[in-house]
Backbone as numpy.savetxt, mean C-alpha at the origin, in Angstrom:
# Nx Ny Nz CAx CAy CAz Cx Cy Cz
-5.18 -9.31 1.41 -5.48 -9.12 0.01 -4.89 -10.25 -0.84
-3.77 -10.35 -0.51 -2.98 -11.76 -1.35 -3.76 -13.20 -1.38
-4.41 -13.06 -0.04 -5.27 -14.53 0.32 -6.41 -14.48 0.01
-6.95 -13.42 -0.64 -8.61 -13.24 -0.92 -8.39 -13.13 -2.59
-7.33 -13.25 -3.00 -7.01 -12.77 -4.60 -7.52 -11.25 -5.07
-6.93 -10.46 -4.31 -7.40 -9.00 -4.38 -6.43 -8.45 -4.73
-5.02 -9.16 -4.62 -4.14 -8.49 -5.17 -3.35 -9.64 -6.20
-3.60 -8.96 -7.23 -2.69 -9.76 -8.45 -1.76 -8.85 -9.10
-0.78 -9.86 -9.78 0.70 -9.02 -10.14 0.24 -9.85 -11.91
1.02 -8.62 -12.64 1.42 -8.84 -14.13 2.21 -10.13 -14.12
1.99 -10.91 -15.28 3.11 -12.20 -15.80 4.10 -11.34 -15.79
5.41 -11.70 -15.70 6.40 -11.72 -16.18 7.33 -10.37 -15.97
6.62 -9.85 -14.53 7.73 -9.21 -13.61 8.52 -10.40 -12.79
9.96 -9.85 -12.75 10.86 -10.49 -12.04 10.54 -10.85 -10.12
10.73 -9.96 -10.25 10.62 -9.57 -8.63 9.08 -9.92 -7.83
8.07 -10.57 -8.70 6.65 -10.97 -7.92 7.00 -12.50 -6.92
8.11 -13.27 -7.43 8.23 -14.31 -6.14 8.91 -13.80 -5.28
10.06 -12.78 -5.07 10.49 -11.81 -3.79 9.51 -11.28 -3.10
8.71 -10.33 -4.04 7.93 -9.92 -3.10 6.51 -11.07 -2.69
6.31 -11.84 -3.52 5.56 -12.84 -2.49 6.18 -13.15 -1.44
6.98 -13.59 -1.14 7.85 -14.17 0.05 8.03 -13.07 0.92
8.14 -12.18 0.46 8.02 -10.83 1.71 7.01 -10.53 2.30
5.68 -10.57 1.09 4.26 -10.30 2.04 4.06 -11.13 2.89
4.28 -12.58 2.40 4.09 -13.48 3.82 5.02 -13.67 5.15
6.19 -12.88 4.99 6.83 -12.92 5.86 6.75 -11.82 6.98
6.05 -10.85 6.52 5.68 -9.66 7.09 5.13 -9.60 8.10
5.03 -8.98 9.27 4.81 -9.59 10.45 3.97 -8.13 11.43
3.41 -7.98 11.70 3.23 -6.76 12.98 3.58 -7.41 14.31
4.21 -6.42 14.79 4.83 -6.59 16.22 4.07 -5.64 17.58
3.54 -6.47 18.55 2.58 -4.97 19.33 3.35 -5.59 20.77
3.82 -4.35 21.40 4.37 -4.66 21.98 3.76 -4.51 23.54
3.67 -5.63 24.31 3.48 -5.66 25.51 3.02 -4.67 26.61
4.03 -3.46 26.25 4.18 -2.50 27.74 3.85 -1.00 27.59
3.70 -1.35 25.90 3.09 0.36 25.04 1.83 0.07 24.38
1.69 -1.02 24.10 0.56 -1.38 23.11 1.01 -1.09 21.67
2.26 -0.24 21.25 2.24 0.47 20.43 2.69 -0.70 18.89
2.38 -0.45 18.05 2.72 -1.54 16.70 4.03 -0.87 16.24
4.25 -1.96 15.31 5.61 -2.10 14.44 5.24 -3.18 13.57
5.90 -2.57 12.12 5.84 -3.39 11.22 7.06 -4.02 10.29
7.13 -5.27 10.23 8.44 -5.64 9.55 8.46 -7.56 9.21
9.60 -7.17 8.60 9.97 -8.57 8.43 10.77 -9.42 9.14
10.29 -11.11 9.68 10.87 -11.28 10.94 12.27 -11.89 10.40
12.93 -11.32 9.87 14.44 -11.09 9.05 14.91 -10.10 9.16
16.30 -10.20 8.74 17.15 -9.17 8.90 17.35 -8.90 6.95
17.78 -8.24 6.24 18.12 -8.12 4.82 17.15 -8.13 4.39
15.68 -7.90 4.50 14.49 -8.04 3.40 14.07 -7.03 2.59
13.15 -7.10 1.76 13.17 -6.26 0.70 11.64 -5.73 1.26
12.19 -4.98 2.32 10.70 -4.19 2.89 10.09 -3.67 1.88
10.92 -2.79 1.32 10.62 -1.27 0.16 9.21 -1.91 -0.60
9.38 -3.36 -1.69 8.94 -4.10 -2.44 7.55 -3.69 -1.25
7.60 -4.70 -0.24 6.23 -4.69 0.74 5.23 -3.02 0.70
6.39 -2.58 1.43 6.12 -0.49 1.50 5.25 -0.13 0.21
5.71 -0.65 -0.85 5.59 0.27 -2.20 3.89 -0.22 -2.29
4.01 -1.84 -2.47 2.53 -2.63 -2.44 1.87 -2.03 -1.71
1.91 -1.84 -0.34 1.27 -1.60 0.90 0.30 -0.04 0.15
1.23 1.25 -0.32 0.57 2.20 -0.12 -0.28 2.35 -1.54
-0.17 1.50 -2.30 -0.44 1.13 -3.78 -2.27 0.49 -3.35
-2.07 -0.36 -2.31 -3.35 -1.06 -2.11 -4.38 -0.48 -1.52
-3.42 0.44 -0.71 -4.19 1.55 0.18 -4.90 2.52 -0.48
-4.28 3.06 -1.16 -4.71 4.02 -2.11 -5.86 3.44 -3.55
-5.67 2.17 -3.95 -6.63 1.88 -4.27 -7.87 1.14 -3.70
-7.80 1.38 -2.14 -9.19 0.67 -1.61 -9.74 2.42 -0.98
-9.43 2.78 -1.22 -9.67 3.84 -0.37 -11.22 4.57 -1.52
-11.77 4.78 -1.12 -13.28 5.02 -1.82 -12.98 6.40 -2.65
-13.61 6.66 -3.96 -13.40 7.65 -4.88 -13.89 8.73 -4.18
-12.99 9.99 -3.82 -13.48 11.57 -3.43 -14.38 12.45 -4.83
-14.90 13.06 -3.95 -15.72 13.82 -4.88 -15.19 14.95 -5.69
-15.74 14.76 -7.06 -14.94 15.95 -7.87 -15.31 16.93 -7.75
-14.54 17.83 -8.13 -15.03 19.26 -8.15 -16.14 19.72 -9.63
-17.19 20.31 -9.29 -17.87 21.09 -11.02 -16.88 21.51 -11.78
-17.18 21.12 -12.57 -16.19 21.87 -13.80 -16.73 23.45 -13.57
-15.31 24.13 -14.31 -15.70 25.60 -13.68 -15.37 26.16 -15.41
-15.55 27.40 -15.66 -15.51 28.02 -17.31 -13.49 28.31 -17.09
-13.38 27.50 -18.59 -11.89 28.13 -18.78 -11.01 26.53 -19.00
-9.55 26.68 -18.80 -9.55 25.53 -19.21 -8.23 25.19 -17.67
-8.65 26.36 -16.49 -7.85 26.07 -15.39 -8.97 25.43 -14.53
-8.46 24.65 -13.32 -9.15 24.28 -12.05 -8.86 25.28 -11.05
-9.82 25.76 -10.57 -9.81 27.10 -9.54 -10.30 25.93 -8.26
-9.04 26.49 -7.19 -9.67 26.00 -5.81 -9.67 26.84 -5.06
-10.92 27.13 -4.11 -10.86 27.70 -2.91 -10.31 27.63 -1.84
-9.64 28.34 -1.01 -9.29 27.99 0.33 -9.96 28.39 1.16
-11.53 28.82 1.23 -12.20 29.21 2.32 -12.23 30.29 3.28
């Protein structure tokens, strides 16, 4: 997303050259003998959280709009549980 310009940051937060330097440092790790992934920075002290926070921020906005419910009479939302 950073390399396609899909993700842009406000002027004049502090912390957007940290966390640049974190997204690119960010790394997946798959390991050999499990197949299984890991995700991190190939550092020790980094400011994962900054990455984490972006990560579920981007996720959540690519993720396609769910369908609303009808408006129902009143001024509560009634849900069913089936």
């Amino acid at each position: 997303m950073l390399q396609t310009d899909r993700l842009k940051f406000a002027a004049g937060i502090p912390t957007v050259p940290v966390l640049v330097q974190e997204l690119l440092a960010f790394r997946v790790k798959i390991d050999p003998l499990t197949a299984h992934d890991s995700y991190g920075s190939w550092r020790e002290g980094s400011h994962d959280d900054l990455v984490l926070a972006v990560a579920v921020a981007a996720w959540y906005g690519e993720r396609p709009a769910l369908p609303t419910l009808p408006d129902l009479p009143g001024s509560a939302v009634y849900f069913s549980r089936g």
